[in-house]
N, C-alpha and C positions, 0 to 999 in steps of 0.2 A: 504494500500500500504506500502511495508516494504521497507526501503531505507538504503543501505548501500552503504557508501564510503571509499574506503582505497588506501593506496597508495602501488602498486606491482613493487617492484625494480626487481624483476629477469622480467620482462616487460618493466623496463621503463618507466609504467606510473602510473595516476591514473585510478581507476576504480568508475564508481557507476554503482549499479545494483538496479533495482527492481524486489521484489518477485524472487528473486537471477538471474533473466534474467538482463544481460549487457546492459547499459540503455545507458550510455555514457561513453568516454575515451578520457584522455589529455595525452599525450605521452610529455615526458620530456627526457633533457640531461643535465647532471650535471657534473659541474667540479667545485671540490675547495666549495668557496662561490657563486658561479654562477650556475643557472639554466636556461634555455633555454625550451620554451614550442612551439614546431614545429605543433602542430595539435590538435586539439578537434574533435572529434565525437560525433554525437549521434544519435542513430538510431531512424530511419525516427518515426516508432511511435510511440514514446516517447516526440518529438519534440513539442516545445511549452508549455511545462509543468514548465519552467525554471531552467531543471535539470543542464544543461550543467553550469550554473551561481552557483547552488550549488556544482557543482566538479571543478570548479577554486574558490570559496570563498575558500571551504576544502583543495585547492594544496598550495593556497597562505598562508590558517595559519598553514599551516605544515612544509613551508619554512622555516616562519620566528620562527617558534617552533624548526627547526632544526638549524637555525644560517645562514642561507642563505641568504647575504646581493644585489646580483643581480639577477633581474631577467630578461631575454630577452623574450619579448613576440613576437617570431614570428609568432605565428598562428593570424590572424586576429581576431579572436573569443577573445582571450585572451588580445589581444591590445585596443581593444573595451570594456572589461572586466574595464580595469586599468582605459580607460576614463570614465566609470560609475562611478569607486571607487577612486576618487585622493587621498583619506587620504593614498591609499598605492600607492602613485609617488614616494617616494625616493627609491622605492625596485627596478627601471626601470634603467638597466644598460644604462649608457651612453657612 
């Protein structure tokens, strides 16, 4: 299974694919040092594989690789994300 993740600014979000089929998607809005994550996808059979957790691990250390010091987690998926991971709670816009 070949897994690639990247992030596609002329979309607005991230991508992962396997076997170059779109596997999952976190759609982002960005202003400044603030980012905003409104949605995750990931298609239906794919699901359960824990890809959706490998494409917020890869949004979050490309954030903080890019200098992005908030992050608003509105999608559910992503908010549940941050409760798994506390070591990255300061990145949670307040």
């Amino acid at each position: 299974m070949d897994i690639d993740i990247r992030r596609d600014p002329d979309e607005s979000r991230y991508v992962l694919t396997v076997d170059g089929a779109l596997a999952s998607a976190l759609d982002y809005r960005e202003r400044g040092d603030a980012i905003a994550f409104p949605h995750t996808v990931t298609v239906p059979s794919f699901r359960g594989q824990g890809l959706a957790d490998r494409l917020v691990t890869f949004a979050i250390d490309d954030v903080r690789a890019r200098g992005i010091t908030h992050v608003t987690p509105s999608c559910w998926y992503v908010a549940d994300w941050f409760a798994r991971h506390p070591e990255h709670a300061e990145l949670i816009a307040q």
